[in-house]
N, C-alpha and C positions, 0 to 999 in steps of 0.2 A: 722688638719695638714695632708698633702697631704704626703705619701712615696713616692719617684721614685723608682725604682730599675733597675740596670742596668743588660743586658742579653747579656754574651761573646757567639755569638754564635759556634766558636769552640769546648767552653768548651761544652756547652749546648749539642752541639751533641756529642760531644767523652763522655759526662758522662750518656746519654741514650743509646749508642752503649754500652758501658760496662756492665749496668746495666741489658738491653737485651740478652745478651750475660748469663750470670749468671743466670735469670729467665729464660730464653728458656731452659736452659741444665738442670735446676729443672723438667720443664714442662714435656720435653721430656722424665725425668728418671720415671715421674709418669705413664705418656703416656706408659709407656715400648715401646717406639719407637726409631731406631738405632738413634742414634747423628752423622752425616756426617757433619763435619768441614764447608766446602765449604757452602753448606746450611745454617750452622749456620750462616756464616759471614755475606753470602748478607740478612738472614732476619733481623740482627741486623742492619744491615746497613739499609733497609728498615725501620724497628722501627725507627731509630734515625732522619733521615732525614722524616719520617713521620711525627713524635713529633714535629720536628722544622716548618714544612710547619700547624701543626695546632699552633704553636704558633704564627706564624707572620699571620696566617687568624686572628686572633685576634678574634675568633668566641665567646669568655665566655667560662661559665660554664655549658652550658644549654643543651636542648638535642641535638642537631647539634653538640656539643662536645662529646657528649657520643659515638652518633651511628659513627662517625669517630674515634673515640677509638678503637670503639668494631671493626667497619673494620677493621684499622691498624693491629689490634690481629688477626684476621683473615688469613690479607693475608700472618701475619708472622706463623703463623704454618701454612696455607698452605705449603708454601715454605720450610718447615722445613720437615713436613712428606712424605715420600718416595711415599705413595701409592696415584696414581691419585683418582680422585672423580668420581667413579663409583656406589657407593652403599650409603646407608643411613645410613650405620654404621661410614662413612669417618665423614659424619656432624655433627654426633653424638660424634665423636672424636674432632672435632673442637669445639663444643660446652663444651666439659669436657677439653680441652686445654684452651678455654679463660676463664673458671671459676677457671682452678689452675692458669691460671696467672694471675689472679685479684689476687686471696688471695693472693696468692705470693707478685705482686705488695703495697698490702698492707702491709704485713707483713716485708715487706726490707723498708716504706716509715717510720712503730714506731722505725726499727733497726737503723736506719740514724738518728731518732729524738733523741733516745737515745746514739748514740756515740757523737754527736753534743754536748750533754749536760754536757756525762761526760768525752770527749777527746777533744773536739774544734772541729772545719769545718774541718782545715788542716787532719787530724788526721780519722774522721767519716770515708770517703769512704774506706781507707785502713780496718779500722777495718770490716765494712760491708763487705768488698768482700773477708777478711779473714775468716769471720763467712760460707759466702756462699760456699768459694770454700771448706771449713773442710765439709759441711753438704755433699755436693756434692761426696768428695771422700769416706765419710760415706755411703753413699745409692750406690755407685759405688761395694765397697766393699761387703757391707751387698748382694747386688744382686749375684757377682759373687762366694760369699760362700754359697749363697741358689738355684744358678741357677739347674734345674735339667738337668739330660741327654737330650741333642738336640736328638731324629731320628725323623727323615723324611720319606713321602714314597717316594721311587726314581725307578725311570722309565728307563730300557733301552733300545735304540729301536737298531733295525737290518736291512739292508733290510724292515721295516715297520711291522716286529715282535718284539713286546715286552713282556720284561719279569719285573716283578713288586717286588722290596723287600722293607722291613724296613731297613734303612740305621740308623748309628750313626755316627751323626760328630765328628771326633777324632783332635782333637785342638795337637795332638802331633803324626798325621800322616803326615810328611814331606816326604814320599814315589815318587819319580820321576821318570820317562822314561828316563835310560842314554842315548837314543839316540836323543829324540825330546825335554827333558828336562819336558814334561808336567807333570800334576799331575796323580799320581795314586790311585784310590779307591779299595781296596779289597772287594771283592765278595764270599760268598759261591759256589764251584764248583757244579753245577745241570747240567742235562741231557739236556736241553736245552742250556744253555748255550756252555757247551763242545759240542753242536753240532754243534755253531757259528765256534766254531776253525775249524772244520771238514771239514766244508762247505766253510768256508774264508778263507783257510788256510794265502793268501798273507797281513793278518791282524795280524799272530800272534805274539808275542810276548815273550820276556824272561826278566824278572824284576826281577834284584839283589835285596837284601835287608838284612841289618842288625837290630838283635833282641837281647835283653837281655837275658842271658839264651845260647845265638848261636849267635854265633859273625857272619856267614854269612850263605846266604842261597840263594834258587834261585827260583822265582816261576812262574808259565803260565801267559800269559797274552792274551791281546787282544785288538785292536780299535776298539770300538763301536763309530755308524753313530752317536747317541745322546746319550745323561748323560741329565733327567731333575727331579730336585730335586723340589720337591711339597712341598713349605714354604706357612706358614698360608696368607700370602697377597698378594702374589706374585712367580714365579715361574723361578728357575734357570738353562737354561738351557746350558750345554755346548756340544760343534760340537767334532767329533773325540776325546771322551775321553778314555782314557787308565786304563783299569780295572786288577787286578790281580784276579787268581783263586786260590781260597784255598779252600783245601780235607780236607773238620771236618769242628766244630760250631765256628761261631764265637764269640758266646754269651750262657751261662749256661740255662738262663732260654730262652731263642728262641727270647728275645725279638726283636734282631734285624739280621737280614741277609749278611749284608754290613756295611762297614766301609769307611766313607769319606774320602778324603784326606782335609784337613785345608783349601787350597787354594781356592778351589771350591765355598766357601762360600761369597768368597771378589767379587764376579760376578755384 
């Protein structure tokens, strides 16, 4: 006896968009790679309409389906990862991306097999993509209680002099230029530096700020030509940024020299 089985292809693609959707944000949390929305959507959206163009090539099971699998995975964490393909550690990361999304793939195809059996069809995918998105806020969490301290090394230039510290990104340094609105990074006062003001006077600066402890206060400031913050894969650089100077450590044990403003990061 022969089966038919019929293929809604709507369904067919909005239930490999969602599914993509769900494994990619797994992939990417193992990847420790940022999750960018926009990326995510066109690669699901690529996975889905992929999936669909090898189901109507009608190609089997054989290898011609495989190696168009393994592309589709391919081009979708391309498009998901930030950092162009420059070095051989990127392919290296594409290749540990298409191996957690196999397992992954496997591992949601027993979780579907088993809510099918003991909730019905209706019922299966909600269950699935309740199990995923609870794992997902798990490892979201778990990260952000073990994340360690961000510093960076951050580079100032002047006139084409620079001066080099360890910075820490402060996620609750909201600090602004009331006149330009930009962001401000605090800096350790050093002799070079204070010699920027000296030299540039028509650069400087006076940066209000309130503190727990001191309800107001007021500290030096200055526009520096560049702000470039040296991140493990890529490098942030901003034009005319507005630095504060402050007289004393910023940090007990030395570790760091400068303190980021929040905003700087979202570059």
């Amino acid at each position: 006896m022969i089966r038919i089985y019929e293929v809604y292809i709507d369904v067919f693609l909005a239930q490999n968009v969602l599914m993509d959707v769900q494994l990619l944000i797994l992939t990417l949390l193992l990847l420790r790679e940022k999750i960018v929305v926009l990326r995510l959507l066109a690669a699901s959206l690529t996975g889905g309409a992929g999936a669909l163009l090898i189901l109507m090539s009608g190609v089997g099971y054989g290898i011609t389906y495989i190696l168009m699998v393994l592309v589709l995975d391919a081009v979708m964490l391309f498009i998901c990862i930030r950092q162009p393909i420059r070095q051989g550690k990127t392919f290296q990361r594409l290749a540990l991306g298409i191996i957690y999304l196999h397992g992954m793939v496997f591992a949601y195809g027993k979780l579907m097999e088993c809510a099918r059996r003991l909730a019905g069809e209706r019922l299966a995918q909600f269950i699935v993509t309740a199990v995923i998105a609870g794992i997902v806020i798990f490892m979201l969490a778990c990260r952000s209680l073990m994340q360690p301290r961000h510093i960076y090394e951050v580079v100032l230039t002047e006139e084409g002099e620079n001066a080099v510290y360890r910075a820490l990104l402060d996620t609750g340094n909201f600090l602004t230029d009331p006149v330009t609105g930009k962001p401000v990074s605090v800096v350790e006062e050093t002799e070079q530096v204070k010699g920027w003001l000296d030299r540039y006077p028509q650069k400087y600066k006076i940066i209000p700020y309130q503190s727990v402890g001191r309800e107001h206060g007021i500290l030096e400031g200055l526009v520096v030509d560049q702000l470039t913050i040296q991140r493990e894969k890529e490098q942030v650089v901003e034009r005319g940024a507005v630095i504060a100077l402050y007289r004393g450590k910023l940090s007990k044990d030395g570790a760091f020299q400068m303190i980021l403003n929040h905003s700087l990061m979202k570059c």
